[in-house]
KOLLOSE-241511 format. One line per 10 residues: for each residue y, x, z of N, C-alpha, C, O, CB. Coordinates in nm, 2 decimals, padded with zeros to 4 digits, m for minus. Glycine has a CB too. Layout:
Y,X,Z,Y,X,Z,Y,X,Z,Y,X,Z,Y,X,Z  ...
REM end
This chain:
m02.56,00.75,m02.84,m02.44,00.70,m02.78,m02.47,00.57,m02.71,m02.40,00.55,m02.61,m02.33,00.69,m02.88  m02.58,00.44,m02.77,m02.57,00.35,m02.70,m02.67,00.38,m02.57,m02.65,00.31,m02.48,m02.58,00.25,m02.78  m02.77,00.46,m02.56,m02.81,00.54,m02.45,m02.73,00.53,m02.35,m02.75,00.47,m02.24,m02.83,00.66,m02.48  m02.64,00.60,m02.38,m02.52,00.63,m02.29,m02.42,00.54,m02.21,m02.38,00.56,m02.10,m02.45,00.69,m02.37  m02.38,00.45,m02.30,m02.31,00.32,m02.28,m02.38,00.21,m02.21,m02.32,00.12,m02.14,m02.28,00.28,m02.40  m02.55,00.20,m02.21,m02.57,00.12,m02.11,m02.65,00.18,m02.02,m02.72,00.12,m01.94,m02.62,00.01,m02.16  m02.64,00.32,m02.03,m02.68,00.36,m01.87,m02.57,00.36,m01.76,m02.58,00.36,m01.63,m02.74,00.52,m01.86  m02.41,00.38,m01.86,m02.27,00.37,m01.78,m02.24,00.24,m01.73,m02.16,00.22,m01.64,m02.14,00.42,m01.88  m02.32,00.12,m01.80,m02.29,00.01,m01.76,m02.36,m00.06,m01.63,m02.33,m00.15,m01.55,m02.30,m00.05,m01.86  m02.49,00.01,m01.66,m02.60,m00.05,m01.54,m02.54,00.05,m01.43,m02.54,00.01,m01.32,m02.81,m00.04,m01.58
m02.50,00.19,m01.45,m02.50,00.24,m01.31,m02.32,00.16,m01.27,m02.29,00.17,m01.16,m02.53,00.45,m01.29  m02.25,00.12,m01.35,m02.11,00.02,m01.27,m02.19,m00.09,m01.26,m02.18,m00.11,m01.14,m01.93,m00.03,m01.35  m02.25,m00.16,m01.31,m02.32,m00.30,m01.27,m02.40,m00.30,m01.08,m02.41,m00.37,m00.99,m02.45,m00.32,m01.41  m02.46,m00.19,m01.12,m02.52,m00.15,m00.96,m02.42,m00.13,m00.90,m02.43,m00.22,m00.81,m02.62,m00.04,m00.93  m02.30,m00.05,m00.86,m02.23,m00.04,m00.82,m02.12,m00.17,m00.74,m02.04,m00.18,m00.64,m02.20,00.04,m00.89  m02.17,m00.24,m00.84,m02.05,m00.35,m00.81,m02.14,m00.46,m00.77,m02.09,m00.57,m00.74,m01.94,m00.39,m00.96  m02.24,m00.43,m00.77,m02.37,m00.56,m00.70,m02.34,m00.49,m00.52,m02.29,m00.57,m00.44,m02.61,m00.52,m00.78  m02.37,m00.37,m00.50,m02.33,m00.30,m00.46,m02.27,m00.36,m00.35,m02.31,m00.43,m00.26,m02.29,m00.23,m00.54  m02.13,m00.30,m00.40,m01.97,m00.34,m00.29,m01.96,m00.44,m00.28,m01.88,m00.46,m00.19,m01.84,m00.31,m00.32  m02.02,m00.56,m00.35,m02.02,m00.70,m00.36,m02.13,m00.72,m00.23,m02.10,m00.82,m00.17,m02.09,m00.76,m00.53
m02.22,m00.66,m00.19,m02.29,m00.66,m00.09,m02.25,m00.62,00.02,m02.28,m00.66,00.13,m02.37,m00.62,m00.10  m02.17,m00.52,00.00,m02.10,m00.50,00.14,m02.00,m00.55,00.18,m01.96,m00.52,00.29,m02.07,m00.41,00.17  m01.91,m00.63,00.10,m01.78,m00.72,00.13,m01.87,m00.86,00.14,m01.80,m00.94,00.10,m01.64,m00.72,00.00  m01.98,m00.91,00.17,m02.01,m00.98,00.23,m02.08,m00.92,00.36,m02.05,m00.97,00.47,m02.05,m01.04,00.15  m02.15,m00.85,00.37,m02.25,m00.80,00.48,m02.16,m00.77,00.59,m02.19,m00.80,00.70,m02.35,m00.68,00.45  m02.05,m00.70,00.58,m01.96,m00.64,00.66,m01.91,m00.73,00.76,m01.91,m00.85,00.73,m01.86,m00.59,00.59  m01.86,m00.69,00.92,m01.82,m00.73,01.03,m01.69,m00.74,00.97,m01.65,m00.85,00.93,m01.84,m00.64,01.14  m01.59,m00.62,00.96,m01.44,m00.58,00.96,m01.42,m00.65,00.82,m01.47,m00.63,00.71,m01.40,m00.41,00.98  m01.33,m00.72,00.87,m01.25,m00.80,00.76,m01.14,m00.73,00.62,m01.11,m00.77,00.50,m01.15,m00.89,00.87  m01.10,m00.59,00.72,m01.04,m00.51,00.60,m01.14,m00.42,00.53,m01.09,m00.35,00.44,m00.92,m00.42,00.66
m01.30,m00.40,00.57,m01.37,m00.35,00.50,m01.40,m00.45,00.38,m01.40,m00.41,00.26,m01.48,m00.31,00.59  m01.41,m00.58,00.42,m01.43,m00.62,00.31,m01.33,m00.64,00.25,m01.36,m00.66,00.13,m01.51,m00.70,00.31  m01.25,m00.65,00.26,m01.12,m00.66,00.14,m01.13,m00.55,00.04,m01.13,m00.54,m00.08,m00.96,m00.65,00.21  m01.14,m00.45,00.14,m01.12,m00.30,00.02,m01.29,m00.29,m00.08,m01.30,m00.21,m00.17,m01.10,m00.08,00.15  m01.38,m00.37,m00.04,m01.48,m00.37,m00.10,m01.46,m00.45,m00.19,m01.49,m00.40,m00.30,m01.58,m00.37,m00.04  m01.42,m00.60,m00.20,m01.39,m00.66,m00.28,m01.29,m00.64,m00.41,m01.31,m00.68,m00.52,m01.37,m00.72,m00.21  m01.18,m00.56,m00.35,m01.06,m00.47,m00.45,m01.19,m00.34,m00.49,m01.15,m00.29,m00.60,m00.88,m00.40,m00.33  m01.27,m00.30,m00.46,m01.33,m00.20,m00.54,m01.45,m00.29,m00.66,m01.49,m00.24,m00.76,m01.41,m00.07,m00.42  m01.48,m00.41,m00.61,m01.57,m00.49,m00.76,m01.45,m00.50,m00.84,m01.47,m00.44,m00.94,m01.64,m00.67,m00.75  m01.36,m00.55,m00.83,m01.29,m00.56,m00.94,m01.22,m00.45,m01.03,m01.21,m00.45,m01.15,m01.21,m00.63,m00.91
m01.17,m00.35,m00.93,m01.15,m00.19,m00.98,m01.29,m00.17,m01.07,m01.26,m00.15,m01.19,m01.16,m00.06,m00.83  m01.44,m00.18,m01.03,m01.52,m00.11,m01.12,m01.51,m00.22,m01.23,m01.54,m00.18,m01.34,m01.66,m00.05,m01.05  m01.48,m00.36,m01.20,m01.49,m00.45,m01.32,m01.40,m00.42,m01.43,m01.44,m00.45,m01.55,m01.46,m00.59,m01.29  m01.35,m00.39,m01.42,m01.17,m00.30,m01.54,m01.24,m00.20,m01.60,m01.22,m00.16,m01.72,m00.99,m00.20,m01.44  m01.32,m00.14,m01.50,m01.37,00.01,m01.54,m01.45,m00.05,m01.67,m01.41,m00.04,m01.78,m01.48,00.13,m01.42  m01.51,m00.10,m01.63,m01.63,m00.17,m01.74,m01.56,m00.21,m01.87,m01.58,m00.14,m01.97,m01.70,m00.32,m01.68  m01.46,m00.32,m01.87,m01.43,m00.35,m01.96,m01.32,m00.26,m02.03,m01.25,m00.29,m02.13,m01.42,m00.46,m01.94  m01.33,m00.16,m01.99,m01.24,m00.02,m02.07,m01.38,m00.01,m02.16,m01.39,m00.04,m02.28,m01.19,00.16,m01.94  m01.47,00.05,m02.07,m01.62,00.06,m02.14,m01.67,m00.03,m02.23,m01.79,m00.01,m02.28,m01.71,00.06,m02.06  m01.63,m00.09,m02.25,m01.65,m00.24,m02.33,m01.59,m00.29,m02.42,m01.61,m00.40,m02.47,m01.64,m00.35,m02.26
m01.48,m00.19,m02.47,m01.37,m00.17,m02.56,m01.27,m00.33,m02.51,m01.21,m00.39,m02.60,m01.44,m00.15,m02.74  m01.26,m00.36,m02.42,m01.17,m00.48,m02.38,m01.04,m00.43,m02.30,m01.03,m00.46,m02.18,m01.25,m00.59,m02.29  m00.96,m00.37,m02.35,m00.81,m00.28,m02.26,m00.74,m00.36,m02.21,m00.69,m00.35,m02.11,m00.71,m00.20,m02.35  m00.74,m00.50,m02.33,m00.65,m00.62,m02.24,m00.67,m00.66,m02.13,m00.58,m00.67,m02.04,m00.65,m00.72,m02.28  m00.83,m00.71,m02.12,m00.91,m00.77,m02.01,m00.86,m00.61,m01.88,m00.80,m00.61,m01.77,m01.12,m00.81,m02.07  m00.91,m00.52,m01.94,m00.89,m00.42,m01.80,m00.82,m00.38,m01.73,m00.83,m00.34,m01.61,m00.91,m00.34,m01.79  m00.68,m00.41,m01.83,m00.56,m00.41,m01.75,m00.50,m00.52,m01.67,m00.42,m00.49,m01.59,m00.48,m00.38,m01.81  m00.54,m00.67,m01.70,m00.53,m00.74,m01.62,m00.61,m00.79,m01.52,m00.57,m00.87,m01.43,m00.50,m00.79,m01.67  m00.77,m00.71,m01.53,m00.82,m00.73,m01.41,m00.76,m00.65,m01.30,m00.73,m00.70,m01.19,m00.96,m00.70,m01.41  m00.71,m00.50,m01.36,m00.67,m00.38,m01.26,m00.55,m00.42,m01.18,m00.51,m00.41,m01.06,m00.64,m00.25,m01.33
m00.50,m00.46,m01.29,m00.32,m00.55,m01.24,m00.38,m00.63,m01.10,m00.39,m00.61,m00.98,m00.22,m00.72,m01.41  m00.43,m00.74,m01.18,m00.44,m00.86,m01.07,m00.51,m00.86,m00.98,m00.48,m00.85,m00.86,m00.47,m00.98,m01.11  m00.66,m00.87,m01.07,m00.77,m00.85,m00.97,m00.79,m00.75,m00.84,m00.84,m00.78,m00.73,m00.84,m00.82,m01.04  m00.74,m00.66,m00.87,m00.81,m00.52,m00.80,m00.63,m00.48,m00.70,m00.62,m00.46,m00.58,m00.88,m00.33,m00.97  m00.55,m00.48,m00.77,m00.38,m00.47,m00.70,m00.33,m00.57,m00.66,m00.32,m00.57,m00.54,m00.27,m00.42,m00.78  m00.29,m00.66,m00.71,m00.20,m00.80,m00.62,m00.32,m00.82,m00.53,m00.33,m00.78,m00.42,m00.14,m00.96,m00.73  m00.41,m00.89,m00.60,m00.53,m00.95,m00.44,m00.52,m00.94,m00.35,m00.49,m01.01,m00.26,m00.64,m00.92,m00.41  m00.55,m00.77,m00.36,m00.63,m00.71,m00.26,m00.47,m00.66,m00.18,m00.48,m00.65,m00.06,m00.76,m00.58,m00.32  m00.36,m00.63,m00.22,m00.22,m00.64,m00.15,m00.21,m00.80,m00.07,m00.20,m00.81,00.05,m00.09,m00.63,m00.27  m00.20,m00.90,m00.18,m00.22,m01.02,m00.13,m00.31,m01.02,m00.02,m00.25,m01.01,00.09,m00.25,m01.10,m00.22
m00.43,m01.03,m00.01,m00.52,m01.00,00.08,m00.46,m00.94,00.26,m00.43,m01.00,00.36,m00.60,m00.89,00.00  m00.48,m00.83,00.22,m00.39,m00.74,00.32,m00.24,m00.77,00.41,m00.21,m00.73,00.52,m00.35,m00.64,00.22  m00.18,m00.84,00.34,m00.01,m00.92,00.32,m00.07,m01.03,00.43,m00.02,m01.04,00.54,00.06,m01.00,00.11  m00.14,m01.09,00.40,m00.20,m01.22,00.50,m00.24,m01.18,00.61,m00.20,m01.22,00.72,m00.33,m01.31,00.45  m00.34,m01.05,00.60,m00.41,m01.06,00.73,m00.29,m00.98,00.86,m00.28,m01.00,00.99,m00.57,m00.96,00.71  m00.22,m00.89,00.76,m00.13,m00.88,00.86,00.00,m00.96,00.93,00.07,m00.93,01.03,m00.10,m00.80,00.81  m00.01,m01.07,00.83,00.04,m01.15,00.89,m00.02,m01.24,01.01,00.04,m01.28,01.10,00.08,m01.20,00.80  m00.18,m01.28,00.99,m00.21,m01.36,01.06,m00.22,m01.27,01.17,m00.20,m01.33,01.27,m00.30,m01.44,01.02  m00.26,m01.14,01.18,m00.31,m01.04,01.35,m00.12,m01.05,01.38,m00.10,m01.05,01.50,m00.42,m00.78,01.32  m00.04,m01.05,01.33,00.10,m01.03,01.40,00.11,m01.16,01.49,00.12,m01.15,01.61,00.25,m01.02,01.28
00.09,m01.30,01.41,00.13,m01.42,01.46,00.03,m01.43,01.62,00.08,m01.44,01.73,00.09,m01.55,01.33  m00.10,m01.41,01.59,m00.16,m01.37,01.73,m00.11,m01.32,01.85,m00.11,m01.37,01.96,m00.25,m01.29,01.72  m00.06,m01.21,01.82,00.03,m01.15,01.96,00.12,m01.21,01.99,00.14,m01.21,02.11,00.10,m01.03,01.97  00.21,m01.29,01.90,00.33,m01.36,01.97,00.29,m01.45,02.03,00.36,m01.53,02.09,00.43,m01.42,01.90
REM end
């Protein structure tokens, strides 16, 4: 079983090195947002895996949903203010 548990961890650890690479590498600004909301999505995942439920639900809450809404909420605000 611990076999198991840290091959589940290294392949979300790569994963999240990963999308962490492409929300920086990326041109499009909403690419990287949703890449950034997916490190933190797989970070929750982890700490489910990690027996931490508290931590994962408040990464998933905050981290991975308000942010990345927050996130989103701005940029559409700032491309609206442009056209006027």
């Amino acid at each position: 079983m611990n076999e198991l548990m840290l091959a589940i961890c290294l392949l979300f650890s790569a994963a999240m090195i990963g999308a962490a690479f492409v929300a920086i590498q990326v041109q499009q600004i909403s690419i990287a947002i949703l890449s950034a909301g997916l490190v933190s999505l797989l970070a929750s995942v982890m700490f489910l895996f990690l027996a931490a439920p508290d931590v994962a639900m408040t990464e998933a809450a905050i981290g991975s949903g308000l942010t990345t809404f927050l996130f989103f909420f701005v940029l559409g605000r700032v491309r609206g203010e442009k056209n006027d």
